[in-house]
N, C-alpha and C positions, 0 to 999 in steps of 0.2 A: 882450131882444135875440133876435130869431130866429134858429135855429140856421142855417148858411152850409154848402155840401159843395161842396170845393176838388178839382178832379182829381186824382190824385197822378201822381208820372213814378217811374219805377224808383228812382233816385237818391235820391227823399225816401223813396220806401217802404223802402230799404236800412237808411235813416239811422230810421226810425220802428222797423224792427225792432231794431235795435243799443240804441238810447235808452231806449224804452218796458219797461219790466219788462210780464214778461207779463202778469200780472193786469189792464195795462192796454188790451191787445192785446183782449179778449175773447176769442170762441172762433174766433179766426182763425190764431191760433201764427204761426209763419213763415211768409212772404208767396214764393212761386217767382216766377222772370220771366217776364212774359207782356204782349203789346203793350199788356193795359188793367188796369191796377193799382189799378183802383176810386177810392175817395174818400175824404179826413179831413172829417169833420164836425164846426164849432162845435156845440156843442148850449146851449139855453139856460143860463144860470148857467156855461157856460165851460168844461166839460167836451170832453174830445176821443171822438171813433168813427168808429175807422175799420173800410170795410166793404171784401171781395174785390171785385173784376171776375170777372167771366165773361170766362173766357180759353182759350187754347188749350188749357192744361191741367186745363180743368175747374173745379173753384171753389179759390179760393188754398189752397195749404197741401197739394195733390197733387203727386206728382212731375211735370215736365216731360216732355212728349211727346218721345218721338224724332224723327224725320223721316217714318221707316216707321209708326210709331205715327198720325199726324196724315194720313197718305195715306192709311190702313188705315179711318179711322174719319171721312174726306171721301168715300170708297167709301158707306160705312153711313147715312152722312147724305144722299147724295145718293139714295138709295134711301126714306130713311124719309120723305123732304121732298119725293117727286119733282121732284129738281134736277135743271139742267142747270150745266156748266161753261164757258161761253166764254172762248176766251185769245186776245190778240192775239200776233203772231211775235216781239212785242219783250217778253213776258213774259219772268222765270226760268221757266229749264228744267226745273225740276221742278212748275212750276206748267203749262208747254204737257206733260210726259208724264201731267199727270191732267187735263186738259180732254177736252169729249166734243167737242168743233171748233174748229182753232185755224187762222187767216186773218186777210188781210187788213180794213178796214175793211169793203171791199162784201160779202166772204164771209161776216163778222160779224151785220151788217145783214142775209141774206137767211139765216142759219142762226137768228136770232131771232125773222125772220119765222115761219120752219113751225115753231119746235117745240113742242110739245105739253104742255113740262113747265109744272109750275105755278108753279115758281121758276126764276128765270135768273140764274145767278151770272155777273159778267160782271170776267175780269181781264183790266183794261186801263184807261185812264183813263178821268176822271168823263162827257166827250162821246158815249162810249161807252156805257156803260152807259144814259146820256139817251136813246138812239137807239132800243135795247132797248125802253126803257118807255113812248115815242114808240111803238113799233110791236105794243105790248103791253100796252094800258092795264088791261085784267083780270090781270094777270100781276103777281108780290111779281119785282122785279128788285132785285139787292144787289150791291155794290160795295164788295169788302173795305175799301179806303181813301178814306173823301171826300176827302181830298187829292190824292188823282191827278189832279190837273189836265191842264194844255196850255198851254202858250206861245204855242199858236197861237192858241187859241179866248181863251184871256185877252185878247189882242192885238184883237178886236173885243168893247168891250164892250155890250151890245144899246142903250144910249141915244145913245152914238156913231154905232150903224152905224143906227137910226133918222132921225137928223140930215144921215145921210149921205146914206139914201136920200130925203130930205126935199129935201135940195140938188138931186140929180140926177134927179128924176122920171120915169116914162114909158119906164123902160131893163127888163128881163128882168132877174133879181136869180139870180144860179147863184152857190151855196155850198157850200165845200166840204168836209166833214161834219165837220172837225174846226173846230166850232164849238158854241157853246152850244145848248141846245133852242129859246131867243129870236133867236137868231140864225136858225135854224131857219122860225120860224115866220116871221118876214118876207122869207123865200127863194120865189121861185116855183117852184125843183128844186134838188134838192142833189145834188151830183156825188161820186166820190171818186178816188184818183188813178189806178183802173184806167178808171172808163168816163169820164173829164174832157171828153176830146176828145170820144168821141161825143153830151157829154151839149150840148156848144158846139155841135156840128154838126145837132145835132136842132133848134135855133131859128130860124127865117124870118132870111134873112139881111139883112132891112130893118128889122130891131130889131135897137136898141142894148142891148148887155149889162154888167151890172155882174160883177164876178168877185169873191169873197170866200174866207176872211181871206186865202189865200196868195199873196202878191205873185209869188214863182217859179214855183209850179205854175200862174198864170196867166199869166206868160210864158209857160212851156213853152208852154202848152193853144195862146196867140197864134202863136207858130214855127210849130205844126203847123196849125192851118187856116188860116192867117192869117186869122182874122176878128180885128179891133182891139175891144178892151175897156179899161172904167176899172178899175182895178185896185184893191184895197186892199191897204193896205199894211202885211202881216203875214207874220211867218216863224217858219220853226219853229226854235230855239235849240239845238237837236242837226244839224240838217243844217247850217245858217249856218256852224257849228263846225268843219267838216271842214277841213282842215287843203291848202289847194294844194299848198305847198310840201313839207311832209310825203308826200304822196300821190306827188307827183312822182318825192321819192326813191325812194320804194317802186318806182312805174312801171321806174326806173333800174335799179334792185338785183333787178329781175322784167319784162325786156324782153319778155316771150312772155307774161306775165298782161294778161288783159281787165277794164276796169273797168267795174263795173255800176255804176246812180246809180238815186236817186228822184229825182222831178220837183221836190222840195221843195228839194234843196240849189241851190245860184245859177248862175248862167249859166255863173260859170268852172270848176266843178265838171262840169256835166254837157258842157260842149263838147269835155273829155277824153275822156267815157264811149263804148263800145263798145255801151253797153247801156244806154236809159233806161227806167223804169217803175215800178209799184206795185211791192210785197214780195212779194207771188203773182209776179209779172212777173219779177222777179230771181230769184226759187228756178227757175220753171220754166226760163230763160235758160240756168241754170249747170247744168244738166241734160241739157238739149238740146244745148247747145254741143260742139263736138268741144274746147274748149281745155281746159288742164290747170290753170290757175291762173289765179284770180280775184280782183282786190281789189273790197270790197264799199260802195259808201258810201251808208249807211244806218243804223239803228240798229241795233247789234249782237246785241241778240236774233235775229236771223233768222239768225245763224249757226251755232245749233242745227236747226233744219229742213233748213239747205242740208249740216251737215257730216252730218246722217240718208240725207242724198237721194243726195250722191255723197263714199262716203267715202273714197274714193282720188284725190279731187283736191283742190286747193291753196285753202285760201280764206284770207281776210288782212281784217281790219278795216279801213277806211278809216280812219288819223288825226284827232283832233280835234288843236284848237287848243291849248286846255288839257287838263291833265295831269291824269290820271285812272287808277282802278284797271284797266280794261280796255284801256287802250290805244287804245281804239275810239272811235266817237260813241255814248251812252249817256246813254237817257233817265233822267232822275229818278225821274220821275212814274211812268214805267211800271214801275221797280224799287221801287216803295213796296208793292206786293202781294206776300206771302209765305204761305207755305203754312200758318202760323199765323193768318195774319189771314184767307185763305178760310177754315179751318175754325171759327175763332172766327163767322167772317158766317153760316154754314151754321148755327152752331149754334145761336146766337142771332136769326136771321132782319134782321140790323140789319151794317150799313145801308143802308137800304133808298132807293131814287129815290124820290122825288114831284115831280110836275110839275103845276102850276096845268093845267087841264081847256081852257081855250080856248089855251094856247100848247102844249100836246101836242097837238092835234088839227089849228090850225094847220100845226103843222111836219110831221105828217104828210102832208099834202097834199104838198108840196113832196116829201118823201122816197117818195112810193108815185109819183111821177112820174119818178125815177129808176129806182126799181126797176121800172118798167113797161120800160123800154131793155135792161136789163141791165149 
């Protein structure tokens, strides 16, 4: 029988230390917590081996890092690895206080573009990071959690939105960036929610345009030029979530606050707002504005940048639908990266993007024709 090696979860590995007398442990002794708990191993004739993870805290059976401890030695690494840190605004905030640039999407994409390091760690979900190594193909890019997905980019899956352009032929294909790398690549330019508009306005206006995945932010983009486009039809499942009636009351209980919006939440959400735009857009808004209170509806990461930027004035999470520890709209996806799991990715160089060679270079085309607008 070949031997088989089963991933372990914290839970088994508790129950494997509790069971197992040590003799059968090998020289692992006690197992500390850490996001990668290694592996049990069949081995032939039936025998059990289990091996550590490389984990935050070094190889199992070390004490566990502090907070300060794992920031202290994401310093060390990034120095010994020449890294860089990228975070998006919807990051933990303790992961935007140790990034070396933290922005929106297009700030993201154009601080990937120039930098020089050999490695790009990149917190924020998996689209993200794709963009990076899209725009970086000599360059180790790593992504503490493959699981950081997108509800939006899920929302077109690339054989779908193939079929789709296959239906509609002969149309300008503008995508927008929170999508797959394949999605990507069958884009003529990719937009993001800061230059959307201009990137609509930059096309001959005798060609027909397709707009992708988000159904909202391509309304909006239609409001403002009116130029009519086919739309597809994708959303993102944190903005959709804001809460009207919720907000309402808020508005009610805070008659002199301004409400800022992203283009992503829906029509009835942003035809309240005071203020629409990307997350760059909104911090600088709440800045510049002479008001004193704000409600925000976005994802609530950026309410660490905006409470750095003016901290004597009032900000409020916009409501979600459902009930949740934040009170706010809060992504998943973007809260799956923790400051264990950067340094665990640092440390181990894993995990790391790879992209098939004709659909990164592809979807580069599309993306260096945005970034030629700004």
């Amino acid at each position: 029988m070949p031997s088989t090696a089963i991933p372990l979860s914290q839970k088994l590995y508790s129950y494997i230390n509790e069971v197992i007398p040590d003799r059968g442990r090998g020289e692992f002794g006690q197992l500390s917590s850490a996001s990668d708990h290694g592996t049990l191993t069949l081995m032939n004739g039936g025998t059990l081996s289990m091996q550590a993870g490389v984990n935050a805290s070094g190889p199992a059976g070390k004490h566990t890092m502090t907070e300060h401890e794992l920031v202290e030695d994401i310093h060390r690494l990034k120095k010994e690895k020449n890294a860089i840190i990228l975070a998006h605004y919807y990051q933990q905030p303790e992961i935007q206080e140790l990034a070396d640039f933290v922005g929106d999407s297009l700030g993201l994409a154009q601080a990937a573009d120039r930098t020089g390091a050999r490695t790009i760690l990149f917190a924020g979900v998996h689209f993200m990071a794709e963009t990076a190594k899209i725009l970086n193909s000599g360059r180790t890019v790593l992504l503490p959690d493959l699981n950081a997905g997108c509800s939006l980019a899920d929302s077109a899956p690339p054989e779908k939105f193939r079929a789709f352009l296959d239906a509609h032929p002969d149309q300008v294909v503008v995508s927008y960036i929170n999508c797959s790398a394949e999605v990507k690549a069958m884009s003529d330019i990719i937009c993001t929610s800061s230059n959307a508009v201009r990137v609509v306005q930059s096309i001959p206006a005798d060609r027909k345009v397709i707009f992708a995945p988000d159904k909202h932010l391509g309304a909006y983009v239609q409001r403002m030029t009116g130029r009519e486009m086919l739309l597809w039809d994708g959303v993102c499942e944190v903005h959709v979530d804001i809460s009207l009636d919720k907000m309402k009351f808020l508005l009610g209980k805070h008659p002199d606050a301004k409400l800022v919006a992203h283009p992503e939440c829906p029509p009835h959400i942003l035809a309240e707002a005071d203020h629409v735009g990307s997350t760059t857009s909104l911090l600088d808004f709440v800045q510049r504005d002479p008001g004193h209170t704000f409600i925000v509806a976005t994802e609530g990461g950026i309410l660490h940048k905006m409470r750095q930027a003016v901290p004597g004035k009032i900000l409020i999470a916009a409501p979600a639908n459902m009930e949740n520890s934040c009170a706010c709209s809060e992504c998943p996806y973007m809260k799956m990266n923790t400051l264990a799991k950067v340094h665990s990715a640092l440390l181990t160089g894993s995990p790391e993007i790879f992209l098939e060679e004709n659909v990164r270079a592809k979807a580069e085309i599309a993306l260096r024709r945005m970034m030629q607008l700004g």
